[in-house]
Short mmCIF file of the C-alpha atoms (twelve columns), coordinates in Angstrom:
data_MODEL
# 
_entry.id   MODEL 
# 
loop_
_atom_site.group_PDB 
_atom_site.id 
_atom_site.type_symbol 
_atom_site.label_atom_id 
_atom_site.label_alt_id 
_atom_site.label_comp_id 
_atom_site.label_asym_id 
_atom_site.label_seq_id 
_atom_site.Cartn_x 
_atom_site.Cartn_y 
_atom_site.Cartn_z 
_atom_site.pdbx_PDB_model_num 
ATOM 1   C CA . UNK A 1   28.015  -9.617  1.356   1 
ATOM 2   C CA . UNK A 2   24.414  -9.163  2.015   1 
ATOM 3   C CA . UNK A 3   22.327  -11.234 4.070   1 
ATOM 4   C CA . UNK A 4   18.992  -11.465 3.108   1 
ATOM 5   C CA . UNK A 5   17.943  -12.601 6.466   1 
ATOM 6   C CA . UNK A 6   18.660  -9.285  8.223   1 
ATOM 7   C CA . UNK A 7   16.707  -7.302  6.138   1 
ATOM 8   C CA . UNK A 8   14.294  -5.639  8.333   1 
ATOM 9   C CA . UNK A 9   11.200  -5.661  5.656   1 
ATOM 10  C CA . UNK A 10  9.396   -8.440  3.793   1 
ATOM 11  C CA . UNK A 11  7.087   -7.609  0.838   1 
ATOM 12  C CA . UNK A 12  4.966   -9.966  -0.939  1 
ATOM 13  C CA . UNK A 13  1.870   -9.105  -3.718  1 
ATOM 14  C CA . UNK A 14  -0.900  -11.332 -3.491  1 
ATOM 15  C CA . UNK A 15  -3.808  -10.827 -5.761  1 
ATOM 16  C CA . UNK A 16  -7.609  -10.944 -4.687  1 
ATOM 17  C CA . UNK A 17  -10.467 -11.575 -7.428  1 
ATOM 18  C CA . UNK A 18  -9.210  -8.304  -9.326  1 
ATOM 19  C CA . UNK A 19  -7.710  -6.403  -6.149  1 
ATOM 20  C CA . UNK A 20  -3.938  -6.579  -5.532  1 
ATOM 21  C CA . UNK A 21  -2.804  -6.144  -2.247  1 
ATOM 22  C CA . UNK A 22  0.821   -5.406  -1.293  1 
ATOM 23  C CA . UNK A 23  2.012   -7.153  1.948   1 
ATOM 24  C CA . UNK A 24  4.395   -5.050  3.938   1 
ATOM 25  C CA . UNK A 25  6.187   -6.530  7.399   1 
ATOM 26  C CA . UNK A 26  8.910   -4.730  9.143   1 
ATOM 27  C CA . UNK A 27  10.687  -1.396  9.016   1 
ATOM 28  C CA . UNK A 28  9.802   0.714   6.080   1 
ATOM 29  C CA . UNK A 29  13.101  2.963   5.856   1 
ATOM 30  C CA . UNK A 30  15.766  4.262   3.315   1 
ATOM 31  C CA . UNK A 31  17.439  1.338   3.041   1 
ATOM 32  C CA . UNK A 32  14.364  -1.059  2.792   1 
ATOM 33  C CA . UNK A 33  11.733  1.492   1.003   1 
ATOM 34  C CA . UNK A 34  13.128  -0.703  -2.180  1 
ATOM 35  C CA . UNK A 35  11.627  -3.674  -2.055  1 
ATOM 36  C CA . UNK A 36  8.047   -2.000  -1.443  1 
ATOM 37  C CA . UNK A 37  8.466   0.179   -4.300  1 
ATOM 38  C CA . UNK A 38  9.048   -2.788  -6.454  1 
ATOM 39  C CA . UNK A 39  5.816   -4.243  -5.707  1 
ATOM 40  C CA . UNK A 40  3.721   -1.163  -5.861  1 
ATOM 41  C CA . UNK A 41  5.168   -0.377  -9.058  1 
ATOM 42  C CA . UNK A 42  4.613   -4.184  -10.401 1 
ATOM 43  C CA . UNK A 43  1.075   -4.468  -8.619  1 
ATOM 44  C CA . UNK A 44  -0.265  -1.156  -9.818  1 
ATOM 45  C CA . UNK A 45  0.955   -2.335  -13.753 1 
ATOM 46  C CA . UNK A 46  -1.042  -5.552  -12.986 1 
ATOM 47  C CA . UNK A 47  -3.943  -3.665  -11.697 1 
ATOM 48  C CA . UNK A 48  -7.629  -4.032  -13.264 1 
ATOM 49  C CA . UNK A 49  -9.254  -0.391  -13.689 1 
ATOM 50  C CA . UNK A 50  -11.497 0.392   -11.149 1 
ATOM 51  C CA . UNK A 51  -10.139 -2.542  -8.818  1 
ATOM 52  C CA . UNK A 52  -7.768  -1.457  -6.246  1 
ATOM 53  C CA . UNK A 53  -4.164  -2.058  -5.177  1 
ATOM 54  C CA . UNK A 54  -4.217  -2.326  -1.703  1 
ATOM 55  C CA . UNK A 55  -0.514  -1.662  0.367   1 
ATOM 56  C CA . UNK A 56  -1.494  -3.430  3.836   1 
ATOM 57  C CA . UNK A 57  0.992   -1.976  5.915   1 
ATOM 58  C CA . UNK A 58  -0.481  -3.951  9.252   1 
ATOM 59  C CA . UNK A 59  2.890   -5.477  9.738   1 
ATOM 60  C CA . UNK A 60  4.834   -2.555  9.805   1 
ATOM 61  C CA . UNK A 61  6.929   -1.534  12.507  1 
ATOM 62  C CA . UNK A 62  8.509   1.654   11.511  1 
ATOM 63  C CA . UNK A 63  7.296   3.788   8.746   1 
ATOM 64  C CA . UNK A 64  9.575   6.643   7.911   1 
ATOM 65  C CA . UNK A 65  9.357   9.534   5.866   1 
ATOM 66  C CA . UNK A 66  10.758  8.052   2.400   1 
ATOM 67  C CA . UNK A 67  7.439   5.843   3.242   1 
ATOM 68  C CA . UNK A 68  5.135   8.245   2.950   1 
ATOM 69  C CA . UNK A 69  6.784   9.711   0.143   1 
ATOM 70  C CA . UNK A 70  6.520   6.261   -1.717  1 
ATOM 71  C CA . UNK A 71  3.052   6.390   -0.835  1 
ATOM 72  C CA . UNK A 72  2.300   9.986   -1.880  1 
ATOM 73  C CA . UNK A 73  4.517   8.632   -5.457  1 
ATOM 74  C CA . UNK A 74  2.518   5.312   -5.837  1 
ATOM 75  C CA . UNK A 75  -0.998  7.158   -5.239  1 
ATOM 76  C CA . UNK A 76  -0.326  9.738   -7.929  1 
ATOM 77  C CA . UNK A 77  0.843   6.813   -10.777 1 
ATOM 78  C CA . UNK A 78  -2.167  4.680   -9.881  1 
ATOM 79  C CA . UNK A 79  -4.610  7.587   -9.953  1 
ATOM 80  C CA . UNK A 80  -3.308  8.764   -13.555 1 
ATOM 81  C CA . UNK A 81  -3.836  4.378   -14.459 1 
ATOM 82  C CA . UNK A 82  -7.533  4.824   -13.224 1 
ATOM 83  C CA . UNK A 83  -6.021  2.302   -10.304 1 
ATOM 84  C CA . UNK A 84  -7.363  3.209   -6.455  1 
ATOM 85  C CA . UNK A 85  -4.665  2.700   -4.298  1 
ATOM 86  C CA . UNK A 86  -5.813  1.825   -0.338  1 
ATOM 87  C CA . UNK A 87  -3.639  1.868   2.311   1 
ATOM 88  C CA . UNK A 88  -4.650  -0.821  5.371   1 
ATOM 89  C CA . UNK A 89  -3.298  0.107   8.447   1 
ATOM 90  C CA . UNK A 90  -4.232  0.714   12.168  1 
ATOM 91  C CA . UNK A 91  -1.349  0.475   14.198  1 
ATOM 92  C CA . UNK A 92  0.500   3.521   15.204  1 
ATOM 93  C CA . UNK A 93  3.840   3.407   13.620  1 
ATOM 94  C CA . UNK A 94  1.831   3.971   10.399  1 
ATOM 95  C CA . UNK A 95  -1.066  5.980   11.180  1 
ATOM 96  C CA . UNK A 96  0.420   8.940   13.016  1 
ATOM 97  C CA . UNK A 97  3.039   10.340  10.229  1 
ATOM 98  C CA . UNK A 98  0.603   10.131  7.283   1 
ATOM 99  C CA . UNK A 99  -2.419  11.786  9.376   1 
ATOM 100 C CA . UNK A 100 0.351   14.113  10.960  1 
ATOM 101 C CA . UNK A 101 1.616   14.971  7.486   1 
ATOM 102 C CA . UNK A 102 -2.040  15.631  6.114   1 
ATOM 103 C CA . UNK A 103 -1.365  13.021  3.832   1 
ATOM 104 C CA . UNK A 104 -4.755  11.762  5.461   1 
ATOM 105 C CA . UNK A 105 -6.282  13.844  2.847   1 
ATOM 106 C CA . UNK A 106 -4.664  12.379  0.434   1 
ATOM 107 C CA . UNK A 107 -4.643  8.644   0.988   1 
ATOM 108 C CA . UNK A 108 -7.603  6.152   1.219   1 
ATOM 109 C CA . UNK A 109 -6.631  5.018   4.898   1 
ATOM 110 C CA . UNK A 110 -8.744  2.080   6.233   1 
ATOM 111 C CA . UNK A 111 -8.140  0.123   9.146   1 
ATOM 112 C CA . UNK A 112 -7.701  -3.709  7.634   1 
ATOM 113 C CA . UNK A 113 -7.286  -5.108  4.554   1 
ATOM 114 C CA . UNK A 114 -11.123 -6.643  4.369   1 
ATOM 115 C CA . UNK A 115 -12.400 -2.901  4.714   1 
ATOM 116 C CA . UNK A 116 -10.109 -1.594  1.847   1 
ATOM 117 C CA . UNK A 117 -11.141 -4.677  -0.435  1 
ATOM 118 C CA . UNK A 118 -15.083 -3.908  0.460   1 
ATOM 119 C CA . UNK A 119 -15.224 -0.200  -0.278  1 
ATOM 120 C CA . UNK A 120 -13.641 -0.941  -3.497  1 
ATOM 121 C CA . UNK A 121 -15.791 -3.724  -4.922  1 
ATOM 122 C CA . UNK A 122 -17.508 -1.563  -7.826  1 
ATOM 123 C CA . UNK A 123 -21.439 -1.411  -7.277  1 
ATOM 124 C CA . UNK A 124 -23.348 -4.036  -9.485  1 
ATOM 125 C CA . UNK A 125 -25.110 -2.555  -12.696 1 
ATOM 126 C CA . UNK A 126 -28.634 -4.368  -13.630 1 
ATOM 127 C CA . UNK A 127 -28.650 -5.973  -16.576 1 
# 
C-alpha cells in the first residue's frame, strides 16, 4: 500500500495574475519526477501566451537527472505553445547539474520566483 506521507516530493500550481508557477519541495527523482510532470504538463495547458510558467524548484533537495530531463521536455512543449518556461532556483542541489549539463543555455535560470515573474511581465504598449 502506498503512503502518501513518505513521498519525498510535494508539488502544488499556484497561478499569479497570468503567470503559473509550479511549486516543487523535496527530492526530484525517478520515482517522484511524476507528480512534477503532472503539473508542468497541466500548468503549461493553462498558460496565457507570452506569460510564463514558472517551476520554483527553491524547495528542492535533490534534483536528479530524470529532472533535468523533465525540464529539458517541459521547455521544448512550452516553447512550441508560445509559453516561457522559468526555472527559480538558487540552492545547489539544483543549480549545479543543469549549469554542469549546459542546460544553462538552455533554461531561463533565475534565482527566486519574484525575479522569474518580473522579467516576464510583457513591456506595456501606449495606447
Amino acid at each position: 500500500m502506498l503512503n502518501n506521507f513518505a513521498l519525498p516530493l510535494h508539488v502544488q500550481r499556484e497561478v499569479h495574475g497570468l503567470s503559473i508557477v509550479v511549486r516543487a519541495a523535496g527530492e526530484i527523482d525517478q520515482n517522484t519526477v511524476g507528480a512534477l510532470t503532472l503539473e508542468l504538463r497541466t500548468a503549461i495547458a493553462m498558460a496565457t501566451p507570452p506569460f510564463p510558467v514558472v517551476a520554483d524548484l527553491s524547495g528542492v533537495t535533490f534534483f536528479g537527472s530524470v529532472g533535468l530531463n523533465e525540464l529539458l521536455r517541459h521547455q521544448r512543449r512550452a516553447s512550441a505553445a508560445g509559453v516561457p518556461l522559468r526555472i527559480a532556483a538558487s540552492q545547489r542541489a539544483v543549480v549545479w547539474p543543469i549549469t554542469a549539463s549546459g542546460l544553462d543555455q538552455v533554461l531561463e535560470l533565475y534565482p527566486d520566483v519574484d525575479q522569474a515573474l518580473d522579467v516576464a511581465r510583457p513591456a506595456r504598449t501606449a495606447g
